[in-house]
OpenMM code with the backbone's topology and positions (N, CA, C; nanometers):
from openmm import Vec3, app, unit

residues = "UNK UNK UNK UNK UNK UNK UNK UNK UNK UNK UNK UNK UNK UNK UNK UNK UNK UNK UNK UNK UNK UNK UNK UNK UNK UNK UNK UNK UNK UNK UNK UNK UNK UNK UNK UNK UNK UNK UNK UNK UNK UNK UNK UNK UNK UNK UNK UNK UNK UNK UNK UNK UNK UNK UNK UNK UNK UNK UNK UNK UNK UNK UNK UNK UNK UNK UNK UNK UNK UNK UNK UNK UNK UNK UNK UNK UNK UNK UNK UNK UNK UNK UNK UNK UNK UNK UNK UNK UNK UNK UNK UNK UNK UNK UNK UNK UNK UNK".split()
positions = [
    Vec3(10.5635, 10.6804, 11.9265),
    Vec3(10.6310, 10.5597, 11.8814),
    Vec3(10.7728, 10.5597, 11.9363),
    Vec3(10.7889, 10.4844, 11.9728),
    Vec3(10.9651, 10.4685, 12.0576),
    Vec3(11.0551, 10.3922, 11.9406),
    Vec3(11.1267, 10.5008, 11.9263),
    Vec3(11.2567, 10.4972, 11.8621),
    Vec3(11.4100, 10.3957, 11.9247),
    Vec3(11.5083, 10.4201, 11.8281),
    Vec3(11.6482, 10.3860, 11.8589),
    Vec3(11.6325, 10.5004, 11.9908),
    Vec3(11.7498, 10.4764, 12.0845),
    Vec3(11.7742, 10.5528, 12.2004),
    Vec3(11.8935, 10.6325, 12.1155),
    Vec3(11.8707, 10.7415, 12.1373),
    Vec3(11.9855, 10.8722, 12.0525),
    Vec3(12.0304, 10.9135, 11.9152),
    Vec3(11.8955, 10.8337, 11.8591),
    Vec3(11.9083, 10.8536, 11.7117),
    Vec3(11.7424, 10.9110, 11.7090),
    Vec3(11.7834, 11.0221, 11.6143),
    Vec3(11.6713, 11.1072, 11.5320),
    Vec3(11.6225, 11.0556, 11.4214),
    Vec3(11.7109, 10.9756, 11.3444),
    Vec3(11.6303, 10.9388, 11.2037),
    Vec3(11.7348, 10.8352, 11.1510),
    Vec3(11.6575, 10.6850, 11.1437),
    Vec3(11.7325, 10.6424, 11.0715),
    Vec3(11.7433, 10.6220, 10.9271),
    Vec3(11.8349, 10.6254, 10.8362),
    Vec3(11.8105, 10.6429, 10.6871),
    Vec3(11.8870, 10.4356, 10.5659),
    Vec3(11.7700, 10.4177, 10.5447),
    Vec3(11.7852, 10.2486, 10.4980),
    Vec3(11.7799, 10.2752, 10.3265),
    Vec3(11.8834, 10.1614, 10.2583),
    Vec3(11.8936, 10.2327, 10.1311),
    Vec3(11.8324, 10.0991, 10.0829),
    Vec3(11.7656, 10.0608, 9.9902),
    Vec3(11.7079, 9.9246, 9.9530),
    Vec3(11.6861, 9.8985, 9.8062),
    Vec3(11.7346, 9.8798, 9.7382),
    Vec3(11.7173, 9.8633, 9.5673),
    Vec3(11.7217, 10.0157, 9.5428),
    Vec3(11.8384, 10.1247, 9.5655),
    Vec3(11.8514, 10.2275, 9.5226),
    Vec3(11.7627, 10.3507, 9.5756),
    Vec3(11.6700, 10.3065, 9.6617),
    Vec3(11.5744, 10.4063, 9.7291),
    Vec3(11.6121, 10.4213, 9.8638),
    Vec3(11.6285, 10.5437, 9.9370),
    Vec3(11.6684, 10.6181, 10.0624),
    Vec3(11.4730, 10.6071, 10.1391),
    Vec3(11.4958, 10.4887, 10.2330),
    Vec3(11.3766, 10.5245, 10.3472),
    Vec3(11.4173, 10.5375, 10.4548),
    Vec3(11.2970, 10.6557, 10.5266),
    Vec3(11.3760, 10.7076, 10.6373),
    Vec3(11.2537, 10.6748, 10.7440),
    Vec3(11.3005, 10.7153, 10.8626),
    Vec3(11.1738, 10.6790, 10.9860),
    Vec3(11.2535, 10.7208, 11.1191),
    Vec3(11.1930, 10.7412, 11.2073),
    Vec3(11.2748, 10.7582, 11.3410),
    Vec3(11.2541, 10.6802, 11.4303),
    Vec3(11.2587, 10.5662, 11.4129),
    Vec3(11.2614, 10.4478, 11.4510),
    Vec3(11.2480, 10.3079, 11.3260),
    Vec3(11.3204, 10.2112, 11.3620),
    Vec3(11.3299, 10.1061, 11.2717),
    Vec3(11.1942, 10.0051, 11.2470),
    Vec3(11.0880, 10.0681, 11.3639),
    Vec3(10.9597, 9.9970, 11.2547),
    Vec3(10.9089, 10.1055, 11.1942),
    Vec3(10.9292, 10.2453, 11.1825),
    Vec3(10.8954, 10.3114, 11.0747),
    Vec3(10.9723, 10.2631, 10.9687),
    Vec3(11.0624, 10.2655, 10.9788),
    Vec3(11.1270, 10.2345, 10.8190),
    Vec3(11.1049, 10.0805, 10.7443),
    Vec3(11.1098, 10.0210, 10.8355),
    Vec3(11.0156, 9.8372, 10.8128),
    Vec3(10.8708, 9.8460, 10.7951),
    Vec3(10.8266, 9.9957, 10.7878),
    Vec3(10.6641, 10.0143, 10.7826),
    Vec3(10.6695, 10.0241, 10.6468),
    Vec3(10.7488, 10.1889, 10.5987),
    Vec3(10.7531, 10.2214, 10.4830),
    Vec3(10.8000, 10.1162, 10.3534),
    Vec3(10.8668, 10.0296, 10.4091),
    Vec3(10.9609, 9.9397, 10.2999),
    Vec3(10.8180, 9.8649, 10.2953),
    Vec3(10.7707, 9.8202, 10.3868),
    Vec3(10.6093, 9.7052, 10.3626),
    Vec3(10.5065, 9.7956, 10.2739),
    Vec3(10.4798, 9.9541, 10.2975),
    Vec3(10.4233, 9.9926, 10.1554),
    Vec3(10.4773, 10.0236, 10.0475),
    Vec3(10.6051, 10.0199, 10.0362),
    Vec3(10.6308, 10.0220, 9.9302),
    Vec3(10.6574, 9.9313, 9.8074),
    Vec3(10.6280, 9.8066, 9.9158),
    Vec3(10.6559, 9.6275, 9.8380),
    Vec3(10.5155, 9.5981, 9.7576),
    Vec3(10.5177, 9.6146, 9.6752),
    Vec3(10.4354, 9.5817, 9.5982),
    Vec3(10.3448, 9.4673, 9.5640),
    Vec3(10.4851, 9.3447, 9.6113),
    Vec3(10.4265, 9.1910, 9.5805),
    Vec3(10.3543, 9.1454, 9.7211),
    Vec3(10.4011, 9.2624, 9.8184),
    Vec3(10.2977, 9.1877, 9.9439),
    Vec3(10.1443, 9.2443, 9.9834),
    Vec3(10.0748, 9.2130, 10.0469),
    Vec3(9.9435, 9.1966, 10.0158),
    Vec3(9.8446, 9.2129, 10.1476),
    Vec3(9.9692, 9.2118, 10.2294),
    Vec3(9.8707, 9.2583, 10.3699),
    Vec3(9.9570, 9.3507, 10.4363),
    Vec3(9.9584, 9.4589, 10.3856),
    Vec3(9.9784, 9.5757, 10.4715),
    Vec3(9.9293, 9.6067, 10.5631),
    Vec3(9.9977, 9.6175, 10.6293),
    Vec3(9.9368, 9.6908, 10.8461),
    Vec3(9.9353, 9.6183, 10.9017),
    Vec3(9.9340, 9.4629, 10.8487),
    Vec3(9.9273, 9.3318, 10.9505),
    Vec3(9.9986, 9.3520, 11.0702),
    Vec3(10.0439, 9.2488, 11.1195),
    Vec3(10.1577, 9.2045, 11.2701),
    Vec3(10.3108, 9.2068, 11.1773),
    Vec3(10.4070, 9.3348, 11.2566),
    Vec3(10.5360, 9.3290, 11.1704),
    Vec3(10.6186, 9.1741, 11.1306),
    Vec3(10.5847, 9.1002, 11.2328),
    Vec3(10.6544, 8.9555, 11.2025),
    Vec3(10.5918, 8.8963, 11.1172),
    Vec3(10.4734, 8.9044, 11.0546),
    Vec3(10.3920, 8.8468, 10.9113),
    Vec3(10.4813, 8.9198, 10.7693),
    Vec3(10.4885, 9.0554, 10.7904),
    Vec3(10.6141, 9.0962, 10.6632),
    Vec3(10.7481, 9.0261, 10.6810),
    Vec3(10.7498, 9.0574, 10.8272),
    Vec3(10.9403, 9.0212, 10.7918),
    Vec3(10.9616, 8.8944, 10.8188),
    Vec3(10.8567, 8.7309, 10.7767),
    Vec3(10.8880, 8.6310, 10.7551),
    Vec3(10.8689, 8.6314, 10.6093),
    Vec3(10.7304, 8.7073, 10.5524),
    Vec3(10.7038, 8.7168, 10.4074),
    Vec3(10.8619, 8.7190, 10.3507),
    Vec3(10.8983, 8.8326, 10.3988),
    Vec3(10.9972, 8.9465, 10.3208),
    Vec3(11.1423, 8.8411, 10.3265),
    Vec3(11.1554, 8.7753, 10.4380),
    Vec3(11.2826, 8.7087, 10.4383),
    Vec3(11.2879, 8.5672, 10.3409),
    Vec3(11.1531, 8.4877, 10.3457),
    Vec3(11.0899, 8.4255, 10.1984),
    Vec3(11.1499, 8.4338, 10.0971),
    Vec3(11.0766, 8.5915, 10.0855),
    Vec3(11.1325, 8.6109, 9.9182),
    Vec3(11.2426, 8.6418, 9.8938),
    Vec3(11.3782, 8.7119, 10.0151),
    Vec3(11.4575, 8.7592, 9.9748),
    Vec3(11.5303, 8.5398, 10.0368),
    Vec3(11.4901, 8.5018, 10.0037),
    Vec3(11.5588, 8.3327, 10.0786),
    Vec3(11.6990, 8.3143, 9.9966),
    Vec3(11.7023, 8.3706, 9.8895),
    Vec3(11.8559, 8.3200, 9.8163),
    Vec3(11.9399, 8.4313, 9.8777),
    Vec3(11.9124, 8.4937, 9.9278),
    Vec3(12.0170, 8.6572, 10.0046),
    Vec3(12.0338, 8.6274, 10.1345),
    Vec3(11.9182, 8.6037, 10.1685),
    Vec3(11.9312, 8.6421, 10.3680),
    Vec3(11.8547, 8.4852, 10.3690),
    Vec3(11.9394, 8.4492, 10.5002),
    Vec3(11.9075, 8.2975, 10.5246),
    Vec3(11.8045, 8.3675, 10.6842),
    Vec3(11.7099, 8.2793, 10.6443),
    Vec3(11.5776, 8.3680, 10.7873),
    Vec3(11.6435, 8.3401, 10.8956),
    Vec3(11.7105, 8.1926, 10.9130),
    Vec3(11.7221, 8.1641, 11.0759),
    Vec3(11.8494, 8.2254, 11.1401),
    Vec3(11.8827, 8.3684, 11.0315),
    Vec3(11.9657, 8.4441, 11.1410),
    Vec3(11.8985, 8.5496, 11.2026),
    Vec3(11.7365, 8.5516, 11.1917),
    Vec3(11.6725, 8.6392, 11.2663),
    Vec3(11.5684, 8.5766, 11.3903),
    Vec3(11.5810, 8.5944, 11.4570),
    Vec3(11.4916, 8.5550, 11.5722),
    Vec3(11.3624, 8.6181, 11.5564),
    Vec3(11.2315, 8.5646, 11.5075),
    Vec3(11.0824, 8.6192, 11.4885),
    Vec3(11.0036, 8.5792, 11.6101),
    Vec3(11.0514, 8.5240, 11.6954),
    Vec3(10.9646, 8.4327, 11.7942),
    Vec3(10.9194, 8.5616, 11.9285),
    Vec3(10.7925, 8.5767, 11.9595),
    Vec3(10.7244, 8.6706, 12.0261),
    Vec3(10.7976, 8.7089, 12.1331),
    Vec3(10.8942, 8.6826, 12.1961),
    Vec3(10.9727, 8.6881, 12.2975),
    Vec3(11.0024, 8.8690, 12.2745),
    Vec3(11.0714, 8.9232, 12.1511),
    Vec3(11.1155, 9.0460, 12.1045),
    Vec3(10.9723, 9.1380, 12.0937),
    Vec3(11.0501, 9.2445, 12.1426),
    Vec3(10.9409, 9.3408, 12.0962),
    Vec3(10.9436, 9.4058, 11.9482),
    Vec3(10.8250, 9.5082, 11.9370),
    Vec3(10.8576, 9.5309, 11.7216),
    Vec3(10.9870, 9.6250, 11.6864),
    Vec3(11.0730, 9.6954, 11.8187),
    Vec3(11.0740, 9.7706, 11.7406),
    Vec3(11.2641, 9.6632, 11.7497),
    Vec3(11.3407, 9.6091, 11.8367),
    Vec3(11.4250, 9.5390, 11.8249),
    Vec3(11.4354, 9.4634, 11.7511),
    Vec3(11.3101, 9.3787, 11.6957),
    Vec3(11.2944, 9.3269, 11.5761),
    Vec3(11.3216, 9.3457, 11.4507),
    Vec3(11.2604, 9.4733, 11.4268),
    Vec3(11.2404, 9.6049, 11.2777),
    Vec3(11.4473, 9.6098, 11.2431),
    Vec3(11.5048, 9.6365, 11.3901),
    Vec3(11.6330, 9.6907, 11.3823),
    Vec3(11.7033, 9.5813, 11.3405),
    Vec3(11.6662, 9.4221, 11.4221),
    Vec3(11.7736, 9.3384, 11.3715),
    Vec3(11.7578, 9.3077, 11.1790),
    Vec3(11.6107, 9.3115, 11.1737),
    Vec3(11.5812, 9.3000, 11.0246),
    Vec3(11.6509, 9.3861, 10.9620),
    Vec3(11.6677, 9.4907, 11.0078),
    Vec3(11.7696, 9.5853, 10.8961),
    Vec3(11.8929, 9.6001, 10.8919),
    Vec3(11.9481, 9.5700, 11.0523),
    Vec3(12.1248, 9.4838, 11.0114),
    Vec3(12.1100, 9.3894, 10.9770),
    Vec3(12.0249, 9.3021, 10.9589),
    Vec3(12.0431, 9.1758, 10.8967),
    Vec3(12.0428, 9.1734, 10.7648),
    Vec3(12.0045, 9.2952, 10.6506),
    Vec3(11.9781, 9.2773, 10.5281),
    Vec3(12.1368, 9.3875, 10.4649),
    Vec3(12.1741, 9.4657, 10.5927),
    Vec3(12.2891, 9.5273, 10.5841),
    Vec3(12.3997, 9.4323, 10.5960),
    Vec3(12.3725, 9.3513, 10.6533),
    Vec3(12.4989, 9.2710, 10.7181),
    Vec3(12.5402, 9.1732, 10.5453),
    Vec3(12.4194, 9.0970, 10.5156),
    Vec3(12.4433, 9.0197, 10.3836),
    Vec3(12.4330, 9.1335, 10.2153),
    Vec3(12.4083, 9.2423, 10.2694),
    Vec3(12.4617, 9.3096, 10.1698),
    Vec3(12.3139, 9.3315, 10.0820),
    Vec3(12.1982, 9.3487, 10.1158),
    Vec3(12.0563, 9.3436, 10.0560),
    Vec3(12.0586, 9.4860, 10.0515),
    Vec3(12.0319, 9.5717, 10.1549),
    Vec3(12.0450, 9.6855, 10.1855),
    Vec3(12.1423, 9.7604, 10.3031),
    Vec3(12.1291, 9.8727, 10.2462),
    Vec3(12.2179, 9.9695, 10.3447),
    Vec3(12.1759, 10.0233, 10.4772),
    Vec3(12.2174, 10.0328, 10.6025),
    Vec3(12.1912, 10.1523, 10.6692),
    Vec3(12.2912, 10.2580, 10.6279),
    Vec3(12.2287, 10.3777, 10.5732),
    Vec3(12.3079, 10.4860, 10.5472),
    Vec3(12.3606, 10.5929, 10.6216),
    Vec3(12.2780, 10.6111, 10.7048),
    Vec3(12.2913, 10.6640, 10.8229),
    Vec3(12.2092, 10.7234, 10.9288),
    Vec3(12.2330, 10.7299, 11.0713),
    Vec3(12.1726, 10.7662, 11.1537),
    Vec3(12.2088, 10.9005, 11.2134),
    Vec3(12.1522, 10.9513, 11.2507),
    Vec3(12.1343, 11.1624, 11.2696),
    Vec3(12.1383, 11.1139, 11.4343),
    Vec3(12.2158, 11.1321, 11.5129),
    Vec3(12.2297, 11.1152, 11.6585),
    Vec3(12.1804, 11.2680, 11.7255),
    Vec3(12.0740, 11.2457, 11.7504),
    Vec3(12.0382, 11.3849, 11.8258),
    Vec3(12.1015, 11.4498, 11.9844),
] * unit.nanometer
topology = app.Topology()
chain = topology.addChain("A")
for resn in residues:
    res = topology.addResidue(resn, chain)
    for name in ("N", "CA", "C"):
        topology.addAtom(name, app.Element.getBySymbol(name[0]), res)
């Protein structure tokens, strides 16, 4: 699985829970099993992270993320998670630069 370039692990903080992955669609993997209210796990990552931007709609406004097939998953996974850092949803806590 292809990662961030020079990062070992990134660490995402989200309603008080530390998920980690070494790359940002691992950690956009783990956050999709750990969501409870969604319902198709393993799908296509852009089916969660339109779900996910949905429900979070009073926090994160969607059309500051680009979902359109042009991106690949894992630039995607990353902007989704500065994007929920940026409006203050969740944290990136930190990244381990190998």
């Amino acid at each position: 699985m292809e990662g961030i370039e020079g990062v070992d692990q990134v660490i995402f903080r989200l309603r008080g829970k530390d998920v980690n992955g070494r790359s940002a669609i691992e950690v956009v993997r783990a956050l999709e099993r750990d969501d409870s209210e969604y319902c198709h796990r393993g799908g296509p990552i852009r089916q969660y992270l339109l779900w996910s931007l949905k429900a979070l709609n009073d926090s994160v406004p969607s059309r500051d993320l680009d979902l359109s097939e042009r991106l690949e998953d894992e630039p995607l996974a990353l902007g989704y998670l500065l994007l929920l850092d940026e409006y203050g949803v969740g944290k990136i806590v930190e990244s381990n630069s190998g």
